[in-house]
N, CA, C and O atoms as a Tinker XYZ file with bonds, in Angstrom:
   388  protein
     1  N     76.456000  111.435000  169.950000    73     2
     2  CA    76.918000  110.165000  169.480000    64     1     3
     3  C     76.727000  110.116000  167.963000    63     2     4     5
     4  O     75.714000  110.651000  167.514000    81     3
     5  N     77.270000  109.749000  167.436000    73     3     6
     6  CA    77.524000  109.450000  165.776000    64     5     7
     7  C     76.867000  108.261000  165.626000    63     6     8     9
     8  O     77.195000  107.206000  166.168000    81     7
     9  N     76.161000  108.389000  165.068000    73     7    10
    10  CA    75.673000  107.290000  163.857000    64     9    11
    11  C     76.468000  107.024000  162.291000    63    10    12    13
    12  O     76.814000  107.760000  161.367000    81    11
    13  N     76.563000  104.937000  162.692000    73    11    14
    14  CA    77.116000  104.370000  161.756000    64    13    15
    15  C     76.231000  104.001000  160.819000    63    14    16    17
    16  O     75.156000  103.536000  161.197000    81    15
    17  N     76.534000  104.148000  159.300000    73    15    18
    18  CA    75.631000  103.862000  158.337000    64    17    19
    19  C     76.364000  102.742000  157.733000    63    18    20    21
    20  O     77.464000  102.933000  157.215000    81    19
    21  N     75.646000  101.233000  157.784000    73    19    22
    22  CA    75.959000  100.249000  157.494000    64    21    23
    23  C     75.600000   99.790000  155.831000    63    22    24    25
    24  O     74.490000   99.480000  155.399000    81    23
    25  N     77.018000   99.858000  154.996000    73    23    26
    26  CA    76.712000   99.528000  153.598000    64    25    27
    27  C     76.222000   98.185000  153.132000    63    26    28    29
    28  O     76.470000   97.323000  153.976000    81    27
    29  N     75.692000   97.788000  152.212000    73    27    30
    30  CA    75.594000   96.725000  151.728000    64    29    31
    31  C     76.462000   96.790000  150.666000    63    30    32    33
    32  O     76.862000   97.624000  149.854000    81    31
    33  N     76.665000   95.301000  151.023000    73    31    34
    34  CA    77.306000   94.955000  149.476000    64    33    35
    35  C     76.875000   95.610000  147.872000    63    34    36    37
    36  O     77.744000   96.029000  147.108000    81    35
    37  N     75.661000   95.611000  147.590000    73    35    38
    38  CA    75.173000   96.286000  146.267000    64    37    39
    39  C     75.648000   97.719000  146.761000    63    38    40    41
    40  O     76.078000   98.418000  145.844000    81    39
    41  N     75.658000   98.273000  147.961000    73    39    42
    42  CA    75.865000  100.110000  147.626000    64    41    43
    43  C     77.589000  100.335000  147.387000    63    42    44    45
    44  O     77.988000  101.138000  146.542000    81    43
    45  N     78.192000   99.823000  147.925000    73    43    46
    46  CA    79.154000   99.839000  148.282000    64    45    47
    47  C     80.176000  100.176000  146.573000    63    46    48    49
    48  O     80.854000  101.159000  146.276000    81    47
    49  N     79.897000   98.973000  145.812000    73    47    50
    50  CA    80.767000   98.800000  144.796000    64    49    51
    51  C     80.633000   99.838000  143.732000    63    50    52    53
    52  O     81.340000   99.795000  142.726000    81    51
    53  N     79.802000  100.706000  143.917000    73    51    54
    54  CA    79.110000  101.731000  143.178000    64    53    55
    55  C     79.725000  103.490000  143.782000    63    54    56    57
    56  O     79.734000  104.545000  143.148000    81    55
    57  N     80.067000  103.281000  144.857000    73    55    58
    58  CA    80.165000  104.315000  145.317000    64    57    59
    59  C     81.520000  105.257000  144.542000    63    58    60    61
    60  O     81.395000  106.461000  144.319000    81    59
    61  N     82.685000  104.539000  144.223000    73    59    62
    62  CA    83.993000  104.840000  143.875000    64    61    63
    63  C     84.389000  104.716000  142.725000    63    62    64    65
    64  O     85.512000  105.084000  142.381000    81    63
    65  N     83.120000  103.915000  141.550000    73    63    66
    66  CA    83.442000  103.704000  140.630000    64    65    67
    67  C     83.106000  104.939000  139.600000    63    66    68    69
    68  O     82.297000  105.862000  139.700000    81    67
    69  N     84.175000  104.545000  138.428000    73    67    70
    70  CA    83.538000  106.209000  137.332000    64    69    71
    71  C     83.517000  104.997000  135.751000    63    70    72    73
    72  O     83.839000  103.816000  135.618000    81    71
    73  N     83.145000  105.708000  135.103000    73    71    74
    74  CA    82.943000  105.138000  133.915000    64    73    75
    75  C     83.193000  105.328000  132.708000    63    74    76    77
    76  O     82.569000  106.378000  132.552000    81    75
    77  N     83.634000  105.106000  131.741000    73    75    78
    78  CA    84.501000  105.487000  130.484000    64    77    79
    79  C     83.272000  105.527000  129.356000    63    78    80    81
    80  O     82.385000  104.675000  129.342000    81    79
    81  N     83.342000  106.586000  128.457000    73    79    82
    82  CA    82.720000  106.965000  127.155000    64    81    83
    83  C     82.465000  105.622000  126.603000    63    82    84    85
    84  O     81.326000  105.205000  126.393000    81    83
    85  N     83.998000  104.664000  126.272000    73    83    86
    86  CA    83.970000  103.949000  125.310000    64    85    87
    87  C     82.991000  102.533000  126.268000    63    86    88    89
    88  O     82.631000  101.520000  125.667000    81    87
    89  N     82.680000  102.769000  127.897000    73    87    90
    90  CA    81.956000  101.643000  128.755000    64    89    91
    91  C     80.671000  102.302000  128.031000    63    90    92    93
    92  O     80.289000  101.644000  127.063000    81    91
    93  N     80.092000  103.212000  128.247000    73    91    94
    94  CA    78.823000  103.551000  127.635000    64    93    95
    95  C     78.491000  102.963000  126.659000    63    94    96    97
    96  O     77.467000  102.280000  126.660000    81    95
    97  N     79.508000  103.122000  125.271000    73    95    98
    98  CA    78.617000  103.390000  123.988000    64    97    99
    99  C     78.642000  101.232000  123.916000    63    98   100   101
   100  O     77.787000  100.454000  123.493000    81    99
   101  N     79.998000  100.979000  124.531000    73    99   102
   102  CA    79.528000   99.380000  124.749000    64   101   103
   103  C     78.874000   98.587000  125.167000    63   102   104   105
   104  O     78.918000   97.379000  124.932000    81   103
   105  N     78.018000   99.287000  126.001000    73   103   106
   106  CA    77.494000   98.945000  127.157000    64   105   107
   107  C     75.807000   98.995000  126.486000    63   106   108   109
   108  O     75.004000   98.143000  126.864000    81   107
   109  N     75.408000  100.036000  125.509000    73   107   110
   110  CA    74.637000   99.765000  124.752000    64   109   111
   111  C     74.432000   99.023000  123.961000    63   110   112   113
   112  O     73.318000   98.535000  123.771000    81   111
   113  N     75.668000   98.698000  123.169000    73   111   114
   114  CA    75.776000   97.676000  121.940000    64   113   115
   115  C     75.634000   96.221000  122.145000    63   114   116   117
   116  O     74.949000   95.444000  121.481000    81   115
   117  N     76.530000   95.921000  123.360000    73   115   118
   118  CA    76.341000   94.710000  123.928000    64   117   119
   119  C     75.625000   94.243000  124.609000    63   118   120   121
   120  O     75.582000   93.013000  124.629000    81   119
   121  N     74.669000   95.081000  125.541000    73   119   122
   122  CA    73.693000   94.595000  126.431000    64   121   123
   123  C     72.417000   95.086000  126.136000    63   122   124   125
   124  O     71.350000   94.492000  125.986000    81   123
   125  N     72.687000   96.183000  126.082000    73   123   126
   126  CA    70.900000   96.252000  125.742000    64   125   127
   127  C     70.788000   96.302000  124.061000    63   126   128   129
   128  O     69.724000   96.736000  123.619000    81   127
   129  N     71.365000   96.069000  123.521000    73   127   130
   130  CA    71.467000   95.723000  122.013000    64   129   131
   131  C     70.606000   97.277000  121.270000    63   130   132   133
   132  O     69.676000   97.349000  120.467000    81   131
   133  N     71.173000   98.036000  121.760000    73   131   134
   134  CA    70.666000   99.439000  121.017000    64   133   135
   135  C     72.187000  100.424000  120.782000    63   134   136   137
   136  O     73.319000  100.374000  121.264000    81   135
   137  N     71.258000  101.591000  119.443000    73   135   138
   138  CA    71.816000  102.478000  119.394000    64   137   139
   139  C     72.331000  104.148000  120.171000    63   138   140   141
   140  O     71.633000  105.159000  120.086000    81   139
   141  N     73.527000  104.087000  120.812000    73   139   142
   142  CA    73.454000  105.073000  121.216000    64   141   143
   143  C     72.771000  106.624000  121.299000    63   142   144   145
   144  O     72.983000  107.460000  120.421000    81   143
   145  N     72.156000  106.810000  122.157000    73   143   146
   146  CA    70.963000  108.130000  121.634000    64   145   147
   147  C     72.040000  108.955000  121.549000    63   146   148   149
   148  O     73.183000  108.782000  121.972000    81   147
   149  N     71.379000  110.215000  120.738000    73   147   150
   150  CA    71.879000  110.832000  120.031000    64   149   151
   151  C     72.519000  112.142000  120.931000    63   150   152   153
   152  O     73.533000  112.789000  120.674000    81   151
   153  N     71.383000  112.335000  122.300000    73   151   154
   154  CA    71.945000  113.854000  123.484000    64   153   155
   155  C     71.504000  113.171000  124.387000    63   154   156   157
   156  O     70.361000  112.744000  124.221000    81   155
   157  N     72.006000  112.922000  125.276000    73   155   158
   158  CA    71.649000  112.280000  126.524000    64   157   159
   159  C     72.747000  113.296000  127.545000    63   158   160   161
   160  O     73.597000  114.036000  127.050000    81   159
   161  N     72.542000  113.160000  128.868000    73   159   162
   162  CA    73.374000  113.961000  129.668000    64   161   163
   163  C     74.070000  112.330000  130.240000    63   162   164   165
   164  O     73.490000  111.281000  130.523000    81   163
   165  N     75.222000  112.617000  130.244000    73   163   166
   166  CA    76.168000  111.069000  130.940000    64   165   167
   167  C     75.932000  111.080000  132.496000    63   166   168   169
   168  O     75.331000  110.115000  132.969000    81   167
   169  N     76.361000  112.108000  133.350000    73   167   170
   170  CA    75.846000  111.719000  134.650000    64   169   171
   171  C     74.680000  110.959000  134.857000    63   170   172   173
   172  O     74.718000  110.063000  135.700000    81   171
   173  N     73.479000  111.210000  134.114000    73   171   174
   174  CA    71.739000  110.627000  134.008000    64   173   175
   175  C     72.042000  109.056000  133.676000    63   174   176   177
   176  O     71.598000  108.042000  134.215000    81   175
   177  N     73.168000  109.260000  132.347000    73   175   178
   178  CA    73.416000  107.680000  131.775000    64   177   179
   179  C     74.344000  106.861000  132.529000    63   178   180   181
   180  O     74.180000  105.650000  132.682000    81   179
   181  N     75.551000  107.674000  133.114000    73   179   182
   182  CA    75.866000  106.977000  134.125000    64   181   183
   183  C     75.080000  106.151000  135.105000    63   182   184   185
   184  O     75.263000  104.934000  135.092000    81   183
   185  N     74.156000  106.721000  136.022000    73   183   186
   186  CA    73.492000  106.368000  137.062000    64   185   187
   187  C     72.551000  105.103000  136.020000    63   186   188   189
   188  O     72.757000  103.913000  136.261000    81   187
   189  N     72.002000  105.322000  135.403000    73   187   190
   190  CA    71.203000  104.524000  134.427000    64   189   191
   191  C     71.727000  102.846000  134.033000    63   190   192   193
   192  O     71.013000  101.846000  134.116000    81   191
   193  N     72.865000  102.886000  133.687000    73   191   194
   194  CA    74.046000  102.114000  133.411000    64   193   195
   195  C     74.174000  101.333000  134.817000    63   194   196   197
   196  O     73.836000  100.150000  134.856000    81   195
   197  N     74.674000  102.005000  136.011000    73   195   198
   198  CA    75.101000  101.272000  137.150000    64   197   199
   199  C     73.931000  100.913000  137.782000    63   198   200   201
   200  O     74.052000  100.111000  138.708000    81   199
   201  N     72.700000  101.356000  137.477000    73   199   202
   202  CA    71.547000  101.147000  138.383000    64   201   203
   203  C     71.330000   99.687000  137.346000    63   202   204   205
   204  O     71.389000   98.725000  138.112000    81   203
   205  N     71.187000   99.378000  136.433000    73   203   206
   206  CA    71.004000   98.156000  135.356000    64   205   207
   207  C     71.861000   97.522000  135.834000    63   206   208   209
   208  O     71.448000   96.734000  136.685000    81   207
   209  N     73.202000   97.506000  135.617000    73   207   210
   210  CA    74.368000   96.479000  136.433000    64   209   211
   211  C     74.125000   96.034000  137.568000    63   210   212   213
   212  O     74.516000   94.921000  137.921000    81   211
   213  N     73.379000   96.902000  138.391000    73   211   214
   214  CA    73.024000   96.557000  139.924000    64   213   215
   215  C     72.050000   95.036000  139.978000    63   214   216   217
   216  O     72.064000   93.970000  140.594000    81   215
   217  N     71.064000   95.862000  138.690000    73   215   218
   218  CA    69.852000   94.954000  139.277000    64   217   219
   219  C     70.037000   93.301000  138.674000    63   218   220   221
   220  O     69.303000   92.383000  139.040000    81   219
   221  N     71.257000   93.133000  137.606000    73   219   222
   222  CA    71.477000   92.083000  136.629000    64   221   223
   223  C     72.278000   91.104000  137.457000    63   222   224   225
   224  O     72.158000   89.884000  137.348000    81   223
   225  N     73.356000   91.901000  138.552000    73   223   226
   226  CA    74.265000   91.243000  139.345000    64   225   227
   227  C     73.987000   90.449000  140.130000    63   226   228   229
   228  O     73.309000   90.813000  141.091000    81   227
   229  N     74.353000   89.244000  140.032000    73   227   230
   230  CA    74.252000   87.981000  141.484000    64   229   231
   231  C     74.529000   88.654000  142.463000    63   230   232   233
   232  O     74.780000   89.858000  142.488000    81   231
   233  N     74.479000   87.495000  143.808000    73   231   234
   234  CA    75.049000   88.602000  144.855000    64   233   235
   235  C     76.467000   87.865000  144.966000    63   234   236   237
   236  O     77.370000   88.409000  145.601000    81   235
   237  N     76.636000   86.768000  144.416000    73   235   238
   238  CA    78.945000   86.408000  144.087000    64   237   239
   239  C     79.324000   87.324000  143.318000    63   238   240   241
   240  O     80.473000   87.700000  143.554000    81   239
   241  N     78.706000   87.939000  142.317000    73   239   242
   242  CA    79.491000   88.911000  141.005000    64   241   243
   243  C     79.412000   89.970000  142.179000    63   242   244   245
   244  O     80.569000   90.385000  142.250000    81   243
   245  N     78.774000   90.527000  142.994000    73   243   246
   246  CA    78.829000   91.919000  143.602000    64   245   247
   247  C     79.769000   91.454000  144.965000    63   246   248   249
   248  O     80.145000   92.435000  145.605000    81   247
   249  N     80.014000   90.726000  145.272000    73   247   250
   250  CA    81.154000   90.207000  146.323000    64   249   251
   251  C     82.409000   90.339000  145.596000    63   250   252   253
   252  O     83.395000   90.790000  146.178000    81   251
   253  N     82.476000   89.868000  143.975000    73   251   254
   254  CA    83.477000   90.017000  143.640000    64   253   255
   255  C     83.643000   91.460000  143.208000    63   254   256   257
   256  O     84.698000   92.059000  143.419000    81   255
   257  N     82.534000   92.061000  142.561000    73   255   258
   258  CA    82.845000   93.805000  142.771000    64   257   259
   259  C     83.661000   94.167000  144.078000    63   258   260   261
   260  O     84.843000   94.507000  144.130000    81   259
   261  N     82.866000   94.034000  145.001000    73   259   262
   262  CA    83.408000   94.730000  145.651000    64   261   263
   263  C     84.759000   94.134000  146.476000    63   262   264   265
   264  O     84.985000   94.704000  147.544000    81   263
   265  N     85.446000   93.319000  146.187000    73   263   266
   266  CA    86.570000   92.829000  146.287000    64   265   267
   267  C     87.687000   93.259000  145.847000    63   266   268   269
   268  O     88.743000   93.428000  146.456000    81   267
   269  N     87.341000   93.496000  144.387000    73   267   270
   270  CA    88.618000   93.632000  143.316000    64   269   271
   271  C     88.343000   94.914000  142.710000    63   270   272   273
   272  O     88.995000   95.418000  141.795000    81   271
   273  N     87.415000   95.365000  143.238000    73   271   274
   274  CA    87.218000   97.553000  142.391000    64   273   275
   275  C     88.585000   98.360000  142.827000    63   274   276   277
   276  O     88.912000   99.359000  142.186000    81   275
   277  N     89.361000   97.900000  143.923000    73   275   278
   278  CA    90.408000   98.888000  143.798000    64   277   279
   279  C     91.942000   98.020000  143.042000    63   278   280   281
   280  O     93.063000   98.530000  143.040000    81   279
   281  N     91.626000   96.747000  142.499000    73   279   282
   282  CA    92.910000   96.532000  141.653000    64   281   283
   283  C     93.478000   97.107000  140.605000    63   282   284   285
   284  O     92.992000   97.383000  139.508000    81   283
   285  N     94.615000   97.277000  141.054000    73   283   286
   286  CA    95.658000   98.187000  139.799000    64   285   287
   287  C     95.604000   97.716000  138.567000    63   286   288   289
   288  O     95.496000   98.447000  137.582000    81   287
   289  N     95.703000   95.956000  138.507000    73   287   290
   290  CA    95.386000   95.186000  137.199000    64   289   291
   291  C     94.197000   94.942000  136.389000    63   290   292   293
   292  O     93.201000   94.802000  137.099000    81   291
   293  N     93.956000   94.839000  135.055000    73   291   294
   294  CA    92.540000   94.270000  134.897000    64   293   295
   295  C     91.581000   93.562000  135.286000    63   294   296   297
   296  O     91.659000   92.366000  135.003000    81   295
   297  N     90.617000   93.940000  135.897000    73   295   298
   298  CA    89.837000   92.508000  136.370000    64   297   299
   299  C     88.957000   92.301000  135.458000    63   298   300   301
   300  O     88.374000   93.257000  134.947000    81   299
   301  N     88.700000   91.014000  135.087000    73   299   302
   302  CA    87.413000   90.416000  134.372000    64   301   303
   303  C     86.120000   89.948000  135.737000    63   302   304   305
   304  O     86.213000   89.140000  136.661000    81   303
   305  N     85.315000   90.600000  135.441000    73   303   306
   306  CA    83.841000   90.082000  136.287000    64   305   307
   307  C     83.041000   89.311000  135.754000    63   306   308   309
   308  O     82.966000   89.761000  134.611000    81   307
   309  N     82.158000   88.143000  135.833000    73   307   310
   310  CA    81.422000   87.625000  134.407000    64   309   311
   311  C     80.364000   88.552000  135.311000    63   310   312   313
   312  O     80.493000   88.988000  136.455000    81   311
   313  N     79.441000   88.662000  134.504000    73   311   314
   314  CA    78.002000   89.900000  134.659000    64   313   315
   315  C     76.832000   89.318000  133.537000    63   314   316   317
   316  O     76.887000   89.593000  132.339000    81   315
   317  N     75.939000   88.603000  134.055000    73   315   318
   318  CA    74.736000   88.441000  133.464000    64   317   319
   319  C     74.794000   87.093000  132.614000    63   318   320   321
   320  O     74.198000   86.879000  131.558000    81   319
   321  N     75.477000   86.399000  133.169000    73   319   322
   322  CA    75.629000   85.197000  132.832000    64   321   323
   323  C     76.763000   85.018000  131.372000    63   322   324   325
   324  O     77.792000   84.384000  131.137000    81   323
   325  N     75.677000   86.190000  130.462000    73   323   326
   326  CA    77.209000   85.663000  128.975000    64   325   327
   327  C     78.144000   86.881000  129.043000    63   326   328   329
   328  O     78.658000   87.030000  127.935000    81   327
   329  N     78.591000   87.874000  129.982000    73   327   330
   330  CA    79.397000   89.173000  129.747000    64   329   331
   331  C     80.315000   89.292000  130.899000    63   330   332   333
   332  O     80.139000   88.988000  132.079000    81   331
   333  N     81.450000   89.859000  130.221000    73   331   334
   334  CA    81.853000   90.265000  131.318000    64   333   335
   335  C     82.728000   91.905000  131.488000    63   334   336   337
   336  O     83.512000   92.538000  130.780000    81   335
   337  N     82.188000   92.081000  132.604000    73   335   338
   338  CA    82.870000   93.383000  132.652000    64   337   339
   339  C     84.105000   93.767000  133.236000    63   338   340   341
   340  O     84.572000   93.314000  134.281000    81   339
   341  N     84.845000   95.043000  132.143000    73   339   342
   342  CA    86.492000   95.039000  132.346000    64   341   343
   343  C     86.683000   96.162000  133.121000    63   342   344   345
   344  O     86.218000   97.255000  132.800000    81   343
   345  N     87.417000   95.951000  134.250000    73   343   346
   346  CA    87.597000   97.250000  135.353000    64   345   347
   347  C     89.326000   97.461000  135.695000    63   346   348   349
   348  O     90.179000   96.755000  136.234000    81   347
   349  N     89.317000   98.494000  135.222000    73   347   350
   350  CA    90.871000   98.812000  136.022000    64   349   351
   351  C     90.701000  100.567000  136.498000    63   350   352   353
   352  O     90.140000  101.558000  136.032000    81   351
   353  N     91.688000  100.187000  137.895000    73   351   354
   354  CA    92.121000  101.583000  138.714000    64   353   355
   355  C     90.505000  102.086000  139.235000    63   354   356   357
   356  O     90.617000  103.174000  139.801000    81   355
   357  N     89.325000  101.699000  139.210000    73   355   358
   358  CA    88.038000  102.309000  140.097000    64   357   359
   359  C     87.500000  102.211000  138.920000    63   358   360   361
   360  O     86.430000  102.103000  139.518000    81   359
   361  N     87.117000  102.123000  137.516000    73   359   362
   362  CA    87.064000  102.432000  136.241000    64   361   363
   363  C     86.251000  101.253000  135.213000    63   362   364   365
   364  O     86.969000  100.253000  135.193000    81   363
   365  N     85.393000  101.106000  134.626000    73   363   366
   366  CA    84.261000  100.366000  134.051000    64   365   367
   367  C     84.716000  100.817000  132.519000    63   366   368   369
   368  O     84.308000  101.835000  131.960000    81   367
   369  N     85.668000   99.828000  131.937000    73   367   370
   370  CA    86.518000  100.146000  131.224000    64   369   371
   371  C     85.711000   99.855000  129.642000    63   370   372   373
   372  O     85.511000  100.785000  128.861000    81   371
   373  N     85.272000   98.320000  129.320000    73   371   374
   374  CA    84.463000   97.655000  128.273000    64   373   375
   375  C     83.320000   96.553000  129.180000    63   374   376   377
   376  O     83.271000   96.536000  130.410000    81   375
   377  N     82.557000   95.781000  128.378000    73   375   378
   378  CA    82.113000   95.214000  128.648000    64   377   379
   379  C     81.849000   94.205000  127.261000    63   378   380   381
   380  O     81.287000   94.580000  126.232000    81   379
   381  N     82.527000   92.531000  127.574000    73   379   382
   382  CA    82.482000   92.044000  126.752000    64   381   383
   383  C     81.332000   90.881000  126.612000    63   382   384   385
   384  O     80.636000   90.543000  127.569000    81   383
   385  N     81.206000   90.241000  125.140000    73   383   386
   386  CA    79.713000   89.635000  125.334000    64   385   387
   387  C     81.008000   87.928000  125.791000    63   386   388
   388  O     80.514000   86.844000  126.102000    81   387
Protein backbone atom coordinates (compact mmCIF):
# COMPACT_ATOMS: atom_id res chain seq x y z
CA UNK A 1 0.00 0.00 0.00
CA UNK A 2 1.34 3.50 -0.76
CA UNK A 3 1.56 6.06 1.52
CA UNK A 4 0.06 9.60 1.04
CA UNK A 5 2.19 12.49 2.16
CA UNK A 6 -0.09 15.27 3.12
CA UNK A 7 1.30 18.94 2.21
CA UNK A 8 0.74 21.92 4.06
CA UNK A 9 0.06 24.97 2.88
CA UNK A 10 3.67 26.57 3.92
CA UNK A 11 5.43 23.37 2.00
CA UNK A 12 3.60 23.40 -0.82
CA UNK A 13 4.20 27.02 -2.35
CA UNK A 14 7.89 26.47 -2.15
CA UNK A 15 8.16 23.39 -3.83
CA UNK A 16 7.90 24.74 -7.72
CA UNK A 17 9.12 27.96 -7.20
CA UNK A 18 12.78 29.24 -8.66
CA UNK A 19 14.15 32.55 -8.14
CA UNK A 20 15.76 35.34 -10.14
CA UNK A 21 19.40 37.00 -9.50
CA UNK A 22 17.76 40.36 -9.73
CA UNK A 23 14.90 38.62 -6.57
CA UNK A 24 18.13 38.07 -4.57
CA UNK A 25 20.15 41.10 -4.78
CA UNK A 26 16.44 42.87 -3.99
CA UNK A 27 15.54 40.90 -1.66
CA UNK A 28 18.59 42.05 0.34
CA UNK A 29 18.22 45.66 -0.27
CA UNK A 30 14.71 45.80 0.60
CA UNK A 31 14.23 43.50 3.39
CA UNK A 32 16.89 42.78 5.23
CA UNK A 33 18.40 46.19 4.43
CA UNK A 34 21.99 44.79 3.62
CA UNK A 35 24.68 44.53 1.21
CA UNK A 36 24.92 41.77 -1.05
CA UNK A 37 27.87 39.40 0.12
CA UNK A 38 30.40 39.28 -1.95
CA UNK A 39 30.63 34.76 -2.72
CA UNK A 40 27.87 33.14 -1.46
CA UNK A 41 26.66 29.84 -3.28
CA UNK A 42 22.76 30.78 -4.57
CA UNK A 43 21.26 27.35 -4.05
CA UNK A 44 22.39 28.00 0.04
CA UNK A 45 20.86 31.69 -0.66
CA UNK A 46 18.09 30.47 -2.33
CA UNK A 47 16.88 28.14 0.45
CA UNK A 48 17.90 31.05 2.91
CA UNK A 49 15.63 33.59 1.09
CA UNK A 50 12.50 31.15 0.92
CA UNK A 51 13.07 29.79 4.38
CA UNK A 52 12.80 33.88 5.63
CA UNK A 53 9.68 34.37 3.33
CA UNK A 54 8.28 31.31 4.97
CA UNK A 55 8.69 32.36 8.41
CA UNK A 56 7.47 36.35 7.67
CA UNK A 57 4.25 34.95 5.78
CA UNK A 58 0.66 35.06 7.31
CA UNK A 59 -1.10 32.06 6.77
CA UNK A 60 -3.75 34.40 3.94
CA UNK A 61 -0.39 35.56 2.10
CA UNK A 62 0.59 31.66 1.89
CA UNK A 63 -3.09 30.70 0.76
CA UNK A 64 -2.60 33.28 -1.64
CA UNK A 65 0.90 31.76 -2.61
CA UNK A 66 -0.27 28.96 -3.11
CA UNK A 67 -3.22 29.90 -5.20
CA UNK A 68 -1.74 32.12 -7.76
CA UNK A 69 2.18 30.47 -8.09
CA UNK A 70 1.14 28.96 -11.34
CA UNK A 71 -0.32 32.35 -13.01
CA UNK A 72 0.89 33.26 -16.39
CA UNK A 73 0.27 37.04 -15.33
CA UNK A 74 1.99 39.09 -12.67
CA UNK A 75 0.90 38.56 -9.34
CA UNK A 76 1.43 41.08 -6.58
CA UNK A 77 1.47 39.27 -2.94
CA UNK A 78 1.67 41.90 -0.02
CA UNK A 79 4.49 39.99 2.28
CA UNK A 80 5.35 41.39 5.67
CA UNK A 81 3.00 43.85 6.00
CA UNK A 82 4.92 46.92 3.89
CA UNK A 83 6.21 44.57 0.65
CA UNK A 84 5.18 42.97 -1.82
CA UNK A 85 6.31 40.24 -3.77
CA UNK A 86 6.31 39.99 -7.75
CA UNK A 87 5.80 36.43 -9.22
CA UNK A 88 5.31 35.39 -12.73
CA UNK A 89 5.33 31.78 -14.59
CA UNK A 90 6.64 29.75 -10.95
CA UNK A 91 9.29 32.70 -10.59
CA UNK A 92 10.09 35.31 -7.52
CA UNK A 93 10.67 38.01 -9.86
CA UNK A 94 11.30 41.58 -7.41
CA UNK A 95 10.20 42.37 -4.28
CA UNK A 96 8.82 45.76 -3.65
CA UNK A 97 8.92 47.94 -0.38
Amino acid sequence: MQTLIKRTTEERWTLNISVTWHFIERYHERVWYKQLPTSFHRKQMNEIILRDIEAKLLDREKAFLDTFIGAPSYVQVPFAKYNLLIIKDNTLVTVYN
